[in-house]
N, C-alpha and C positions, 0 to 999 in steps of 0.2 A: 282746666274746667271751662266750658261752653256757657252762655248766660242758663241754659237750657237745666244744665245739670246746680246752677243757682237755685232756681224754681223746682228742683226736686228735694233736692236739702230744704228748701223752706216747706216743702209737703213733709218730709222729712221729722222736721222738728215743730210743725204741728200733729201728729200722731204722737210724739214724745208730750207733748204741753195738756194733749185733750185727751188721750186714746186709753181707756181704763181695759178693753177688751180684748190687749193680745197681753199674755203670761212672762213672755220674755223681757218686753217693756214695765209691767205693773211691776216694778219691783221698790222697797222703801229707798234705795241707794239712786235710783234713780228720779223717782216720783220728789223728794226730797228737792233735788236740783231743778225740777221745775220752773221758780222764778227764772234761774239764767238763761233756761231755755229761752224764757219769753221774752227778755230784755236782747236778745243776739236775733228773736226771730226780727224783733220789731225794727232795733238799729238797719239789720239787713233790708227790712219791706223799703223803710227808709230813704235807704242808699242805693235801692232800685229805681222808689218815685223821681227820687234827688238826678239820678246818672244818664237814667235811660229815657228819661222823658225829652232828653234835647235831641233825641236820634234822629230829627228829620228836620232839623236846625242849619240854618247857614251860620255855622260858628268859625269864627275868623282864629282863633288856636283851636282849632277841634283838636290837631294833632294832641295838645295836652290835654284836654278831654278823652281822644282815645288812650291815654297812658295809666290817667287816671281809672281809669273802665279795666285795662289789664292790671292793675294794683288792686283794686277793689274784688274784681275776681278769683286773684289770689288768695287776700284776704280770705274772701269766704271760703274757699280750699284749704286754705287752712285750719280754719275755725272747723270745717266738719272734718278733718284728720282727726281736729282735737275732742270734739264731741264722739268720734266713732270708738276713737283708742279707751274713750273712759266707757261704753258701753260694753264692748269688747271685754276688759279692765270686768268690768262690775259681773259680766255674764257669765267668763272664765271662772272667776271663782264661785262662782252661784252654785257650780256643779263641780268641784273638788278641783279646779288646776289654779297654780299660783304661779305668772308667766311673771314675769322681772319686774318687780316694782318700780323701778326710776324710768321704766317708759310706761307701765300699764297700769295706772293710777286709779284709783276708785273714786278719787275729787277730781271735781270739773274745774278747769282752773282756761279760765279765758279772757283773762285781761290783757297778757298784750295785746291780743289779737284784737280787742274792741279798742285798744288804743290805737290799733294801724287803721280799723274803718272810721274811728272820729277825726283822726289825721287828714285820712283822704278827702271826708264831708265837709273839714276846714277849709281846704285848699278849694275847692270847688265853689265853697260859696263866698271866698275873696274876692276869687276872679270877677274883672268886671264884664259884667253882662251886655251892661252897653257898646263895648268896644267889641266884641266876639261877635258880633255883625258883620257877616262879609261885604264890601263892596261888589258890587255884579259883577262889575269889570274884572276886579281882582280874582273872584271866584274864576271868571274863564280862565284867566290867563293861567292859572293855577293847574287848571284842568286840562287847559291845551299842553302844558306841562308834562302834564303823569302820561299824557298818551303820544309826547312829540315823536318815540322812539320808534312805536309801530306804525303811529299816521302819517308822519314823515315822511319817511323812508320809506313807505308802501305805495311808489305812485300808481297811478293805472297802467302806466304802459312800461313801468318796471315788473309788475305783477304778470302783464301779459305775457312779458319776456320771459321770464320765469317758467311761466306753467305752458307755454306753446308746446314745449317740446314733451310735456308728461299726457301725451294723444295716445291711448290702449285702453280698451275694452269700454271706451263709452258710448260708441255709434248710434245703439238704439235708445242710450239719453238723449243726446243729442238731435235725436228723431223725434222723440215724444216733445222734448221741448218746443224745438221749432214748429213743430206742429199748432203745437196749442197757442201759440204766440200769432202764430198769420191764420188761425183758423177765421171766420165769419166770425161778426161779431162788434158790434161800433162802440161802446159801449168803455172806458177805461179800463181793464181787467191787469191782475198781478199775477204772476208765476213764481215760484220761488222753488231752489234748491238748497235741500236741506245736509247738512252732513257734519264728521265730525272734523276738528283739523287739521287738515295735511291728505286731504281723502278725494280734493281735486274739484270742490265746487267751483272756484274761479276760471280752472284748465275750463270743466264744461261751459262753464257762462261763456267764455271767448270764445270756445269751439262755435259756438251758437252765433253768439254776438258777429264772427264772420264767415257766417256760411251765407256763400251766394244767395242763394234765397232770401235771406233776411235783410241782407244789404240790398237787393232790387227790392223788397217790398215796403221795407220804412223809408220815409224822407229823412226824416233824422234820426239819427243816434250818439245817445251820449253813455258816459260810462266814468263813476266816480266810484273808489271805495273812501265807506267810511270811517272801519274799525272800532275801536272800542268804547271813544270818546267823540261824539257828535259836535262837529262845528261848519256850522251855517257858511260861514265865509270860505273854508275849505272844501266844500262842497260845490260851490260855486266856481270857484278855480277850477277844479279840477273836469266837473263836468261840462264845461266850457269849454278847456283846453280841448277834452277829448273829442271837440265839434269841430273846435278848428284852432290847430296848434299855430297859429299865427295872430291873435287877438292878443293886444295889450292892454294886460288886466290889472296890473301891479297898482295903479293907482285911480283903480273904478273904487267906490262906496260899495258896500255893502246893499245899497238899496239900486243905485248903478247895475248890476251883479243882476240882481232879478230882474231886474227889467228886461236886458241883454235874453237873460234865458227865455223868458213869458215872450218876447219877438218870436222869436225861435222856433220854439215849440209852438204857435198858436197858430191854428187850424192845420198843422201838418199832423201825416201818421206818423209818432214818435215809437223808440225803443230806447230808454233809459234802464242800463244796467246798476244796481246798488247793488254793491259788492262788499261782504261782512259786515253787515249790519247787527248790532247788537242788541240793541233796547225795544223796547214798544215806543220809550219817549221820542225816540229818533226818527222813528217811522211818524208818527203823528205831527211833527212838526216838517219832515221832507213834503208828505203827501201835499202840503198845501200849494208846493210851485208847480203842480202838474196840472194843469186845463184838462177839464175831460168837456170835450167838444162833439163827440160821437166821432172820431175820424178812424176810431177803430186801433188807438195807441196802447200800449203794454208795458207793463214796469218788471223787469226780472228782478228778484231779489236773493243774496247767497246768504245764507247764516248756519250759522251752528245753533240756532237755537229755534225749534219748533213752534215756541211761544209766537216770537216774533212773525213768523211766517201766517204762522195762521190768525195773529192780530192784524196783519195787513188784509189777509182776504181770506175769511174763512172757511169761503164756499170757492174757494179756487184752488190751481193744483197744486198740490207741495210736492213735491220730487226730492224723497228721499234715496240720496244716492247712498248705492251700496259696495264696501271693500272689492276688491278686483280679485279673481280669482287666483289660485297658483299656476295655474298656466300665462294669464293675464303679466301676472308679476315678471313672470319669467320671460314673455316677451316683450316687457318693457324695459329690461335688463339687460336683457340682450341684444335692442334696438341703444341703447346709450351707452355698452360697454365697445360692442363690436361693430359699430358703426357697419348696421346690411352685412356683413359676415358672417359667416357660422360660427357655434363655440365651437371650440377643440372639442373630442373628445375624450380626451383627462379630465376636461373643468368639466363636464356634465355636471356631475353628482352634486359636487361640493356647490358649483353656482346654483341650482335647483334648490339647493338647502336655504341657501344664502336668500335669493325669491321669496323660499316658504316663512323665512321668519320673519321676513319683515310685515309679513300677516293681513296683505292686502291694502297698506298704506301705499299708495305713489310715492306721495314724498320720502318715505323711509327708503322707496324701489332705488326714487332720484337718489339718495342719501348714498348708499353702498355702490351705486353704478361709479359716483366719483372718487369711490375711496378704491374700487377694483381699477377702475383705468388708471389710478396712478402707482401698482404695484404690478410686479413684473405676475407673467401669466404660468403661474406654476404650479400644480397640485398642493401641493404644501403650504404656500401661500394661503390660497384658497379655502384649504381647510382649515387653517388657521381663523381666516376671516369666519367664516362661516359661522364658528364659535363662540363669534364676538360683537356681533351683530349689534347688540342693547349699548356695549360698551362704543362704540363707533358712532351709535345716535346721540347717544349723552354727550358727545365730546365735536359734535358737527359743528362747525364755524359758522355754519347757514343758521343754527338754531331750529332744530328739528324739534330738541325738545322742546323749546322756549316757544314755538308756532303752539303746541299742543298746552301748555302753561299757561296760555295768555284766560282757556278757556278758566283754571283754577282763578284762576284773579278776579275774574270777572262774578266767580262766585259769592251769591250773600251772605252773611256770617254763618245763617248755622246750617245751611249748607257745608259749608268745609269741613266739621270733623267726617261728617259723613262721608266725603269724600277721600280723606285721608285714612281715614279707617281698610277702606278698600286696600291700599296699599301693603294692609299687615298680612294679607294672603299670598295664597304662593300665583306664580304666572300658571296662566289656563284653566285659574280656580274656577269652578264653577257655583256659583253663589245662588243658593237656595233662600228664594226671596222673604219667605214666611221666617227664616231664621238669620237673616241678616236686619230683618228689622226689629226681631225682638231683640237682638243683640245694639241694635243703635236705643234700643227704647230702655235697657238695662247700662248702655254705659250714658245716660243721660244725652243726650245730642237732640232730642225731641222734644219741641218747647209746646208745651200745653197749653192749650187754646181752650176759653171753658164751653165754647161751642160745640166744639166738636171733639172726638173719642180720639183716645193716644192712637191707635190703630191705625185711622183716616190719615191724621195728620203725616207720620211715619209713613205709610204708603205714597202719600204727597209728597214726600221728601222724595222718594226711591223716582214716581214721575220724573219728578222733576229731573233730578240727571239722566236720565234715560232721553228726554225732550231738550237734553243739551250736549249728545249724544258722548257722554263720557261715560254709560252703560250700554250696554247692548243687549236685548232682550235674545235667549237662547231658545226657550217653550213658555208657553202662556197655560194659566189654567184653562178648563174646557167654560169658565165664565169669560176670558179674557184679559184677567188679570195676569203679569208677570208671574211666571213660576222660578223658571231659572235665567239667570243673566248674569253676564262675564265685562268684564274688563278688559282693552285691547291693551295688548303689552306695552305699547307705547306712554298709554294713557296710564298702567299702573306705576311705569315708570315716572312718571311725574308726582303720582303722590307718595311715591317711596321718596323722589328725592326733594318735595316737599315737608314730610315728615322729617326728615333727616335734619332740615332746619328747625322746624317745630318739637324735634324728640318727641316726638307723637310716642311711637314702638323704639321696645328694647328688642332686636332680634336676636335669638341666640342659636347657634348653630355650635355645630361638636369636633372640631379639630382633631388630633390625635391627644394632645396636651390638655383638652379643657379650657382654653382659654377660648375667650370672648370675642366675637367679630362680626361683622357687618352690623352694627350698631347703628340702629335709625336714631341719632342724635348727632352731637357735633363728634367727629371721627379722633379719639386720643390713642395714639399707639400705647403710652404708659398705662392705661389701662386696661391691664392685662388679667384679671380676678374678678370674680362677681362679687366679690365683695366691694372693692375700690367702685363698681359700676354701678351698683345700687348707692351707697353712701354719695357718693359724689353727684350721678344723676337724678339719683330717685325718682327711675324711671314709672312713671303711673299705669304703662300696659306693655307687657311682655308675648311674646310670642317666638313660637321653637316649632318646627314642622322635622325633625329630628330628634333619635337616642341621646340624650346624655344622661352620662353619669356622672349625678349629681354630690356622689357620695364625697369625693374629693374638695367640692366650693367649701367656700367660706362663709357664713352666712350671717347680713349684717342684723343687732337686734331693733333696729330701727324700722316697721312697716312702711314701705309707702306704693308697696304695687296694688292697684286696684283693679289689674285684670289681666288673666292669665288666658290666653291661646291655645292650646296644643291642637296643630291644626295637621288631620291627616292629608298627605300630599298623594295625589294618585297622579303619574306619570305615565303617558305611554307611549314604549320603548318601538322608535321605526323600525328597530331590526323585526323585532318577529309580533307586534301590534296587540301583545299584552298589557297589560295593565299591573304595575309594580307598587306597592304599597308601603307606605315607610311608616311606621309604628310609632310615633311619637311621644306617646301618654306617656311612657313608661318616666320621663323628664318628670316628669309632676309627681306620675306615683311613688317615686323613689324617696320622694319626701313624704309619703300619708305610710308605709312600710313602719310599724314600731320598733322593728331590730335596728332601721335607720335611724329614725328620729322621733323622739317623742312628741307626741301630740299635744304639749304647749309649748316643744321648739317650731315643729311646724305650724303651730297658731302664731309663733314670733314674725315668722316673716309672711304670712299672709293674711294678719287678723284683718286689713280691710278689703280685704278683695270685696269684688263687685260683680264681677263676670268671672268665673272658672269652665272652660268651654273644654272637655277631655273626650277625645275620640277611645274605639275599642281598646280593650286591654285585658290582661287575665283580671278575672275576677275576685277585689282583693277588698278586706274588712280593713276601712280607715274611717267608719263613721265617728270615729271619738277627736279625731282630729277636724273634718269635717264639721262636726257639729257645732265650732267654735267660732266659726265663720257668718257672724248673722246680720255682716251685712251684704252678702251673697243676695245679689238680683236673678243672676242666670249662673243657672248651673244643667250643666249636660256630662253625664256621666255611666259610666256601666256598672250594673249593681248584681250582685246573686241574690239579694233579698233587699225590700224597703226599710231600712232602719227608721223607727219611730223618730231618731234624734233629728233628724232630716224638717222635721217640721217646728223646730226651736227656729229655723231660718225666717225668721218673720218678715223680714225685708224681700223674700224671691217671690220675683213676677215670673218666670221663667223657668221649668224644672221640664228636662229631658232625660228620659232613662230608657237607657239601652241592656239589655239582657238575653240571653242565651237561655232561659226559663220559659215555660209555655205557659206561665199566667206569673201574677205577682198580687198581692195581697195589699191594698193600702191600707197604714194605719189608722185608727179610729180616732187622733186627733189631726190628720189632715188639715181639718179645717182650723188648726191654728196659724194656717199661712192665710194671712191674711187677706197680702196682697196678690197672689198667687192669680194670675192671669193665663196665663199657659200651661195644660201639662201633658205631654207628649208621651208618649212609649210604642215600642215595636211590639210590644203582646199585652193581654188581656189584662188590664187592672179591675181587680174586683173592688168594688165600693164598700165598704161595713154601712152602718149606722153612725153617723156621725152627730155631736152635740150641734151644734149651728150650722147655717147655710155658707156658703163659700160665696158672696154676695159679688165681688168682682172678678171668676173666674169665666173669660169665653170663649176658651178650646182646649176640649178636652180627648183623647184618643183612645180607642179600643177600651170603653169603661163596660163594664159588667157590675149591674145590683147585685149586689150581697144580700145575705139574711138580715129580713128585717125593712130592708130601703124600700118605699114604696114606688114614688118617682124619682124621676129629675129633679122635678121641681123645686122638692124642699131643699136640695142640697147644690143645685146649680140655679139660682133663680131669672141669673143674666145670661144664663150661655147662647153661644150666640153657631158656636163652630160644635160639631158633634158626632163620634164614630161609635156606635155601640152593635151588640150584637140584637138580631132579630128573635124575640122569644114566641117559640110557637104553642098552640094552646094556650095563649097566654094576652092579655091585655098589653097591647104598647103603644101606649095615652104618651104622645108627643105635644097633642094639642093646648097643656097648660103649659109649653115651654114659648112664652110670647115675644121672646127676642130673637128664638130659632131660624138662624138663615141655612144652614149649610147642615144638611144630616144626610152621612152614611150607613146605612143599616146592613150589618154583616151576616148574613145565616147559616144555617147546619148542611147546605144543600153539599159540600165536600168537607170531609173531616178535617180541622183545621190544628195544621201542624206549623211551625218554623224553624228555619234551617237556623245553623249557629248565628248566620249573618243578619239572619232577622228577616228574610223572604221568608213568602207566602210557598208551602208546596204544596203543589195538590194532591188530591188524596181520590178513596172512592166514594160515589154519589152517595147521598141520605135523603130520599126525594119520598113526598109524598105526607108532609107535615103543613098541610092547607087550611088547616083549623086556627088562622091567626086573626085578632083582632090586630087595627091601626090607626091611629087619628094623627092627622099633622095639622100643623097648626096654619093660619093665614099666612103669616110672616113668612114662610119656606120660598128661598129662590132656588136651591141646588139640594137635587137627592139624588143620591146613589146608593142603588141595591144591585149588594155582589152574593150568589151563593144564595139566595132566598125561598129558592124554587115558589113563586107566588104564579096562582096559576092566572090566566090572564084575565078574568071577569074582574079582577081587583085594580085593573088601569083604571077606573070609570071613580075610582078612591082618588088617585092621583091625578087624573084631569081633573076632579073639582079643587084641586088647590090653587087658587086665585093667581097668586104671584109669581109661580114654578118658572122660571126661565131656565135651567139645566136639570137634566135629566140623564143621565146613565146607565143603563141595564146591563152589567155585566155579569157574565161567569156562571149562566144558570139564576139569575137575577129573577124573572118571569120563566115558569115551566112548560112547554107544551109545545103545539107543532102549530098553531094557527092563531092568530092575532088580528082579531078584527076591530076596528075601533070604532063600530059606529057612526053614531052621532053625534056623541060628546068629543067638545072641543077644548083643545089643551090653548087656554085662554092667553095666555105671554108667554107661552115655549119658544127659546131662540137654538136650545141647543141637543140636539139626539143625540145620544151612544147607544149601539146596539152589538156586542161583544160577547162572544164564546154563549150563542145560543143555540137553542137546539130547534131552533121556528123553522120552519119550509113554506107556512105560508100566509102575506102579512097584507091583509087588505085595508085601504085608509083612503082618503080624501082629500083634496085643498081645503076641505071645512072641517077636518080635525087639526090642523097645523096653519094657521093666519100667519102667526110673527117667527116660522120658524126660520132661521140663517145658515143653521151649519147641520148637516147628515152624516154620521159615522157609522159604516156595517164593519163588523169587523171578526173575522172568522166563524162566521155564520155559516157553516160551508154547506149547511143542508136549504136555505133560501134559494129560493126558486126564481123570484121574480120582485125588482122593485117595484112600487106602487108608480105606475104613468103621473099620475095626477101632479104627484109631489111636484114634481118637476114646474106647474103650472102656479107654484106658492110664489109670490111677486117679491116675498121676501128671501128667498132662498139663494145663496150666494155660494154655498159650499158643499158637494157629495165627496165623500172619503169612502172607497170601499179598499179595505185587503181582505186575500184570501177568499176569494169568492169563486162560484160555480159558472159555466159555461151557460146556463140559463139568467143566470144574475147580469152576467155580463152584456148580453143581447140585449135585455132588459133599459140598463145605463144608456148603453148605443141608442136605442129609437127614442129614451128621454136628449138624449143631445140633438138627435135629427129633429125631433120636433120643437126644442126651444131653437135651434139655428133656422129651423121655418119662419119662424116669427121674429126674428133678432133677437131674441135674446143672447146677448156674449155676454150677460153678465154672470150664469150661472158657471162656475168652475167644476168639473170633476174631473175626480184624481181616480186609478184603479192602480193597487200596489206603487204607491209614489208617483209615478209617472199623470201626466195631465192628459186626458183625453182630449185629442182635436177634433175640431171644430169639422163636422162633417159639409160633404158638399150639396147644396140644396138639390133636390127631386128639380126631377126634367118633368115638369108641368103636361106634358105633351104624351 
């Protein structure tokens, strides 16, 4: 349990203490227990102020401080297994099942547990306070301690050594860098390369660091890394040395040291390389030995962390270096295995492979070049290796993983389960950001801030590694936000085998036998049963991207998983570049089946879950097992109809439903999910009439008013995200929706069918339904209308929306052949789609589009001409066109001849992927 998932439990058990208005809770069994409630919130508020208040203390045993912090945590994980089992207990029988009374009790019985947290609050406040003072001194040395191993051992011209030889595919870095380093300029200025590790920012620094050029144009140059723990005195060593390795420095002071450098450096053109740098604090306290004298000096700086780079200089250039291609790979594979030789051709294939998996990492390239040069050159060999790539980095002497790990360490606390979470997916997952976070916000890892909305926070979380590049952004929304983002194999490699220490995941995979294997915990051959594996680990989240058959386990009666996986795994195969799909759900469904098990054995072993995440499957009735589950936060699952029971779930912030139906019915007590923040579907949910509003629900998908519902309003009053359909003839007042950022409006302009898979097919036109009223509200940043056939005099509705920054017109979105805009101006538009229309001809201006950035036509095949002017928007950075006309095209062309008239290169346009270059300027003459 994360301190994060503390702070939900204590939200937790004040809805239990206060909360008269959800049905599942008001019950006398448990309203009754009340006072324990409030005696276990308060000890717990308690032993937060008590524990977590010294977090920014120089405490001289902190180590027993953090021990107590893991006891205390426990503790509380405890206390809410024991609070959930008797809810559970009291709910189960509410509605006719009787699950085994010596674990699922209807009294709350929490005394030892409060004896373990009065235990700990003793021990804490024994200790003496006075003495848990560190001395400074002791604190360094402490800390030159934790970091001797990397800082040590990493000198600079060990480092150099190292990465000289990993030179492919970065000439035109290398280009840009030194460019911008000796360009004009007197002024102190920083450069930095950013990247993740093992990806060859130090190779580039050096590259740079000795290219002729550089070397004639600075007087000096020094070059220290610092790694992961900052010390002044080693800094100075080293950057000294690398000035002049003939200085005896062994017994200069500390203050000595600087003087030496401040000679040095003062009034020359300097070039100081800081190489992995980690902190902000490090850089703030380095910058103050640099003289900025105007002599026109530059500071290179390398890190894995973005933060850092842009707290040194935020208006300066960050060089985000990127993976090396598979051809790249392969020539630096083949430059370190065959020394200038050619491969054989037998090893083609199998080394090509060998290349592609190592996924654009150098060092991984480096890693396998020495493990091929020291195995004979044989086909078999080879494709043996090929196989085994992951296994061969795990086990490098160089520490290939451990270079990639240091970035895990360096991680903040609640940072890491996020990070380890990643780990429970399969290699090349592709992680859907909007559903990774509600899954981090559902197993508690998101510590709430009363500032600011769980959402923000959680999205802050996902930055942030993405800015410490152990994510990798795949597509962005058309706002700019992450959409989808992967993990590099290396990188997930470390949090598997991170987790493996932490028993973060129980993985379970399907042998012929049924037995248990690759177990993200400590690895025990004797356990060989899911039973012995639960009992003994009680593991808290399970995941299976795999069939089993589960009908053979054992199954122990003891709960303790609070979060189930079934993660579909989509593969695909080099031979013929399909996509294979492995069915997984079936692992989970085989317990909700009532021939299988009845549905309070299946409440046996999963009355606390938390997260049950279950990809497609036939569609099967297990709402009575289901419904027994009410501490389910996220639940994603495939339904043939909405069982009312579903809403007894009073704890789900998160409900995703998938279906093979072309609408689906929600029931009329919905709104007893209280907390119900999310609710997702691939087809139309009709809304009824419901008793109350749904006060913290803010996305919701594909909703259709029912009989009776007037607005949104009364029944979403916060929503904030929104896809419904467009009614025509008909009033659709968006304007009291005051939170409304994000609305998709869907209409009848093609007949709206979906396939089994839950695509969109298209059908034939329904055009000619213009009779619509619309109001949106101020608040609106992003709307998209798909199918609306609105004819175009109605833009002049959508330019007056104040704050609209995206905008989408897809699929018959606007109807007609001519779109003129006037003189109304789309007041903060940054971003245009214009997609599957039927316009030919679209007049506009630089004074309807001011802040626009990005331009997308896209199968508009009957447009004639883009607008010239566009082109003249100062803000304009990006034209996207596919599928376009030969009159379209000419059009693009004279916008690039006349911004390359005038310098502009900053404008980009792309036509069917490809970039359009830069034309050659008119012969004036």
């Amino acid at each position: 349990m994360a301190y994060a998932s503390v702070q939900m439990f204590m939200e937790k058990l004040k809805q239990l203490i206060y909360s008269n208005d959800i049905p599942v809770i008001n019950n006398p069994s448990i309203v009754c227990e009340r006072p324990q409630f409030q005696i276990l919130y308060e000890e717990l508020g308690s032993m937060i102020q008590t524990l977590f208040n010294h977090e920014d203390q120089d405490l001289h045993n902190f180590e027993e401080v953090r021990k107590l912090k893991k006891r205390f945590i426990g503790a509380a994980e405890e206390a809410e297994d024991i609070v959930d089992i008797f809810l559970s207990a009291v709910h189960c029988r509410n509605i006719g099942y009787s699950p085994r009374s010596d674990v699922f009790q209807t009294s709350l019985h929490l005394e030892v547990v409060m004896r373990s947290i009065e235990s700990i609050k003793k021990e804490f406040m024994t200790m003496n306070i006075d003495n848990m003072k560190m001395d400074s001194s002791l604190k360094t040395d402490r800390l030159q301690m934790q970091s001797a191993g990397a800082s040590r051992n990493r000198s600079s011209l060990g480092s150099k050594k190292v990465v000289e030889e990993m030179v492919v595919g970065i000439d035109r870095d290398v280009e840009i860098i030194r460019d911008k380093l000796v360009e004009d300029g007197k002024k102190l200025d920083v450069v930095s390369i950013v990247g993740m590790g093992g990806i060859g920012k130090t190779t580039l620094a050096n590259k740079v660091f000795t290219d002729p050029f550089v070397v004639y144009h600075f007087h000096v140059r020094g070059w220290a890394t610092v790694s992961q723990t900052y010390d002044k005195r080693d800094f100075f060593l080293r950057v000294l040395s690398s000035m002049d390795d003939q200085l005896k420095l062994e017994k200069a002071t500390d203050f000595q040291l600087r003087e030496m450098l401040h000679k040095r450096l003062l009034g020359k053109r300097y070039l100081i390389v800081i190489d992995d740098i980690w902190s902000t604090e490090a850089w703030d306290k380095l910058k103050l030995f640099f003289p900025n004298h105007n002599t026109g000096s530059r500071i290179l700086l390398t890190s894995r962390l973005t933060e850092v780079a842009s707290h040194a200089k935020s208006d300066g250039l960050i060089h985000h270096l990127q993976h090396l291609t598979e051809e790249e790979c392969w020539e630096l594979l083949c430059e370190k295995v065959f020394q200038g030789d050619e491969c054989p051709k037998w090893l083609l294939e199998h080394g090509m492979q060998i290349a592609k998996n190592c996924h654009g990492l150098p060092l991984s390239v480096i890693v396998m070049a020495g493990v091929l040069a020291k195995e004979p050159r044989r086909k078999d060999v080879w494709l043996k290796i090929s196989c085994s790539v992951h296994s061969y980095m795990a086990s490098d002497e160089k520490g290939c993983l451990e270079t990639i790990a240091l970035s895990y360490h360096h991680l903040p606390l609640h940072l890491r389960d996020c990070f380890l979470y990643l780990g429970g997916f399969p290699e090349d997952y592709r992680f859907y950001s909007r559903v990774l976070l509600w899954l981090w916000m559902a197993e508690g890892f998101i510590q709430e801030d009363g500032s600011q909305i769980l959402k923000k926070i959680a999205n802050g979380y996902l930055m942030d590694l993405v800015d410490r590049n152990l994510l990798i952004i795949e597509n962005r929304y058309v706002s700019g936000d992450v959409y989808v983002c992967k993990v590099h194999d290396l990188v997930r490699q470390v949090c598997v085998e991170k987790g493996k220490e932490e028993r973060f995941f129980l993985k379970i995979d399907s042998p012929p036998s049924n037995r248990l294997f690759g177990i993200i915990g400590k690895q025990n051959k004797k356990l060989r049963n899911w039973k012995k594996v639960i009992t003994t680990h009680k593991p808290r989240r399970v995941v299976t991207y795999q069939e089993i058959n589960i009908k053979r386990l054992s199954l122990p009666p003891t709960p303790s998983i609070r979060s189930f996986l079934s993660i579909l795994h989509r593969m695909l195969n080099p031979e013929n570049k399909t996509t294979k799909i492995q069915n997984s759900s079936k692992f989970f469904c085989s317990f909700a089946r009532r021939r299988v098990l009845k549905p309070e054995k299946f409440f046996c072993s999963f009355a606390l879950l938390r997260v049950l995440n279950l990809k497609k499957y036939d569609s099967i009735d297990f709402s009575p097992g289901l419904a027994l589950l009410v501490h389910l936060r996220f639940l994603r699952i495939w339904l043939s109809s909405f069982p009312p029971s579903i809403c007894n779930l009073w704890n789900l912030q998160t409900l995703v439903v998938r279906t093979s139906s072309s609408s689906m019915v929600l029931p009329s007590n919905i709104s007893n999910l209280v907390n119900l923040r999310h609710l997702a579907s691939n087809t139309n949910l009709y809304l009824p009439s419901i008793g109350k509003p749904m006060k913290l629900l803010d996305f919701i998908s594909n909703v259709v008013l029912g009989d009776g519902v007037d607005n949104f309003q009364k029944c979403f009053p916060r929503i904030k995200n929104l896809t419904s359909t467009l009614y025509s003839d008909e009033e659709n007042d968006f304007e009291v929706l005051h939170y409304l950022h994000t609305l998709a409006l869907i209409g009848s302009g093609y007949s709206r069918r979906r396939s089994v898979e839950g695509e969109l097919v298209r059908g034939e036109p329904n055009l000619g339904k213009n009779h619509i009223i619309i109001r949106f509200p101020a608040t609106l940043k992003e709307l998209i209308l798909e199918r609306c056939c609105l004819p175009w005099s109605y833009m002049s509705i959508i330019q007056a929306i104040p704050n609209l920054e995206v905008l989408a017109i897809v699929d018959n979105g606007f109807e007609g052949t001519l779109w003129e805009t006037g003189e109304e101006q789309f007041q903060r538009l940054k971003f245009l789609r214009l997609k599957k229309l039927n316009i030919k001809q679209w007049e506009a201006s630089i004074i309807n589009f001011p802040c626009l950035k990005r331009l997308e036509v896209m199968n508009c095949i009957d447009l004639g001409e883009m607008p010239l002017e566009l082109g003249d928007i100062s803000a304009l950075e990006h034209i996207e066109v596919l599928t376009c006309g030969a009159s379209l095209l000419e059009s693009l062309q004279k916008i690039r001849q006349e911004q390359d008239d005038v310098g502009n290169d900053e404008l980009k346009i792309f036509v069917d992927g490809r970039k359009m270059p830069s034309c050659v300027p008119r012969n004036e003459d």
